[in-house]
N, C-alpha and C positions, 0 to 999 in steps of 0.2 A: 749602582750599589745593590749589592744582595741584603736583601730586610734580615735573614737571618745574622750577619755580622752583629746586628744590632739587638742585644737584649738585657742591659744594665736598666730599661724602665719596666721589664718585666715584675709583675706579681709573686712571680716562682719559675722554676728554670724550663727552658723548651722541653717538648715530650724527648721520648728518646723514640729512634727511627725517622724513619723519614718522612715527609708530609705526601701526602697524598692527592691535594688537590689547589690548584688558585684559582685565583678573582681579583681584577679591580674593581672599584670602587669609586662612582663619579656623580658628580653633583647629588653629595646628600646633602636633607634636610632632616633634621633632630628637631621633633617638634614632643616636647613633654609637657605632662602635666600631671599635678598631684593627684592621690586617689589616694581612697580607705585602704587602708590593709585589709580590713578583715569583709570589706566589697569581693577584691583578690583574692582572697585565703581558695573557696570553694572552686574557682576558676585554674589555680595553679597544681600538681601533684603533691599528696602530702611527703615525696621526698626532699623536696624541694623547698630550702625557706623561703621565706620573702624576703629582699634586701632592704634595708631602709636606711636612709639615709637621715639626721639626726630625727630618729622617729616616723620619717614620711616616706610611704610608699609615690614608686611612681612609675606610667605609665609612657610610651617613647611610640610615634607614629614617626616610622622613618619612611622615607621614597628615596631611592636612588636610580643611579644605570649600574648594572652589572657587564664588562668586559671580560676580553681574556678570561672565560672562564673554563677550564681545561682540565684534568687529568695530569700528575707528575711525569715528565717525558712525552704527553702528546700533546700539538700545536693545536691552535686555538681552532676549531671550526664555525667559517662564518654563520649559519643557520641555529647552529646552540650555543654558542661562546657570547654573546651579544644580546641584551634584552634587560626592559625593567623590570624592578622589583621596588616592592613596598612590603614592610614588615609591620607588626604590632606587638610590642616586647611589652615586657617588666623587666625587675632583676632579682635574682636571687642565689644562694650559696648555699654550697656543700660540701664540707670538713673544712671552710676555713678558704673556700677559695670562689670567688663572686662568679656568676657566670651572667648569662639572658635565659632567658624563656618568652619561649615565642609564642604570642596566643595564635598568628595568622602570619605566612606568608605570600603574598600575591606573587605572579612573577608573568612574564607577557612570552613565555616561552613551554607550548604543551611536553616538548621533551625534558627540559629541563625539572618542571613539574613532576612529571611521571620520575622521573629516575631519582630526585628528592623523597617524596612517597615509599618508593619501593626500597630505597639503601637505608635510609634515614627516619623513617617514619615519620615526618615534619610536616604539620599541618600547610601544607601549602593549595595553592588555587590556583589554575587558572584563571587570567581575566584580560580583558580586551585595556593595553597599557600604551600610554604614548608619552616621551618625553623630550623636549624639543628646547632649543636656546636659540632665545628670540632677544635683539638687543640687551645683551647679559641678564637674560632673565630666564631661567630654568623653568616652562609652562606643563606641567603635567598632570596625568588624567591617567587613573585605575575605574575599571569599570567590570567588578565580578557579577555573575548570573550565578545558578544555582541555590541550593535549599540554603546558604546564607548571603543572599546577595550584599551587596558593600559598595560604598562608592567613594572614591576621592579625588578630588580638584583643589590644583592650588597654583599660585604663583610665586616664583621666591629667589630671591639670590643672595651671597654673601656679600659683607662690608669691606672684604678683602683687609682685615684686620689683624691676621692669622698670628695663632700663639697657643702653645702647647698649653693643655688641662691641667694646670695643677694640683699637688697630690691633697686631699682632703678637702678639697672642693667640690662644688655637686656636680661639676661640668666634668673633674675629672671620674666622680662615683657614676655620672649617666653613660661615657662614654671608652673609658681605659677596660676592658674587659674580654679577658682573652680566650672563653670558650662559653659556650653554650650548652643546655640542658635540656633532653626530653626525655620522652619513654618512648623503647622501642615497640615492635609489632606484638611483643610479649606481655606489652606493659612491664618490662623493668628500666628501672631511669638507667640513663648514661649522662655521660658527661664527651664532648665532644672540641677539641685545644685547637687553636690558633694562633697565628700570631700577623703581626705587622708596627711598623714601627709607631708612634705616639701618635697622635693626633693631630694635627696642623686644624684647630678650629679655626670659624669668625665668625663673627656676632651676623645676625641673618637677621632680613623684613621677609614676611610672606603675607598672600593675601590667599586663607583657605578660604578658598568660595562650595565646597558639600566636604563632610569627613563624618562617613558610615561606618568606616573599619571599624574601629572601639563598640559600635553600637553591636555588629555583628556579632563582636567575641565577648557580646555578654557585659561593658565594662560602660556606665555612665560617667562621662569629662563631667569635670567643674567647670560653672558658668565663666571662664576665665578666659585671658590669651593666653597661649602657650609660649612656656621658656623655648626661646631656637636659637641654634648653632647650625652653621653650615660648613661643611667639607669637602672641597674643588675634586680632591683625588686620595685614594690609599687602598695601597697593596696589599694583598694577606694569601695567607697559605694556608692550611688546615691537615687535621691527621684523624685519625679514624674513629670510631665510637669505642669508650672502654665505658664497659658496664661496672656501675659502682657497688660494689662490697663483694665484687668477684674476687 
């Protein structure tokens, strides 16, 4: 099935032209937890609001495996198409249209890094990443060095429960979100479209055994467990950076 056929659960209509880049998408883990908005305010770009959801901010340590990650018209190459990644979002909008914001991206691939950096300007990192399914259990481990080192281990799988996000729910506000926000090498924000079909959640156990990420990008967790959802697989496509009030 091509994911573009599919866009009746969209926010608003696909960009126009063509995408420029894929990815899948394998064994995430959606680990959230509430925080201050106004902890975030100073952390986020003032073009960007913070999302909240009825009143609450909140914050998303995700880990996945990135595949097929390619170029529109070129084949996956096994040395950069393949590698983990672990992210640390929020959420937030601009004209009316929700995105992410990324405080950090890890990813276990120096090229991949480097050429995120240089197209994109997205905080990303190299760091030493491994992630492995061991008797249906997704075992993974980021491990950054440099001036903000971070670290995360955990273990986790889903309930095999799987069922789309519904609209106005916080499962569908953490996760239904079709493009992403930063600032480029200029410092002016852009906004940067997506798409892939809904989400196929399930309710997810994990056992974090260290989680530095948050601490690195400046953001204190509440002494709490974190609401989790997990996601076996999903496809997505992407299109280019438009700078907003151009």
């Amino acid at each position: 099935m091509n994911i573009l056929d599919e866009t009746a659960h969209r926010p608003w209509p696909l960009p126009p032209g063509p995408w420029l880049m894929r990815q899948t998408w394998k064994d995430l883990l959606f680990a959230h937890w509430p925080v201050d908005r106004a902890a975030l305010r100073p952390l986020v770009p003032a073009p960007f609001q913070i999302d909240l959801f009825d009143g609450q901010a909140w914050v998303g340590v995700v880990p996945f495996s990135m595949t097929d990650v390619a170029p529109r018209l070129v084949p996956p190459l096994p040395w950069v198409s393949a590698f983990p990644e672990l992210n640390v979002r929020t959420y937030v909008t601009v004209d009316d249209k929700p995105g992410v914001y990324f405080f950090s991206l890890d990813a276990g691939n120096a090229v991949a890094v480097g050429a995120a950096r240089t197209l994109l300007n997205l905080p990303y990192h190299s760091a030493h990443m491994s992630s492995e399914i061991r008797d249906g259990e997704v075992h993974y481990r980021c491990r950054r060095g440099g001036a903000r080192p971070a670290e995360f281990e955990a273990v986790y799988h889903g309930m095999e429960d799987r069922y789309p996000p519904m609209p106005r729910t916080l499962e569908h506000f953490l996760t239904e979100r079709y493009c992403l926000y930063a600032l480029n090498h200029r410092s002016i924000a852009y906004r940067l479209e997506i798409h892939h079909l809904p989400w196929a959640l399930e309710s997810a156990q994990a056992t974090i055994v260290k989680n530095t990420m948050t601490d690195a990008a400046g953001i204190r967790l509440p002494p709490m467990a974190p609401m989790l959802h997990f996601s076996k697989c999903q496809e997505m496509v992407c299109w280019g950076p438009e700078v907003l009030g151009a």
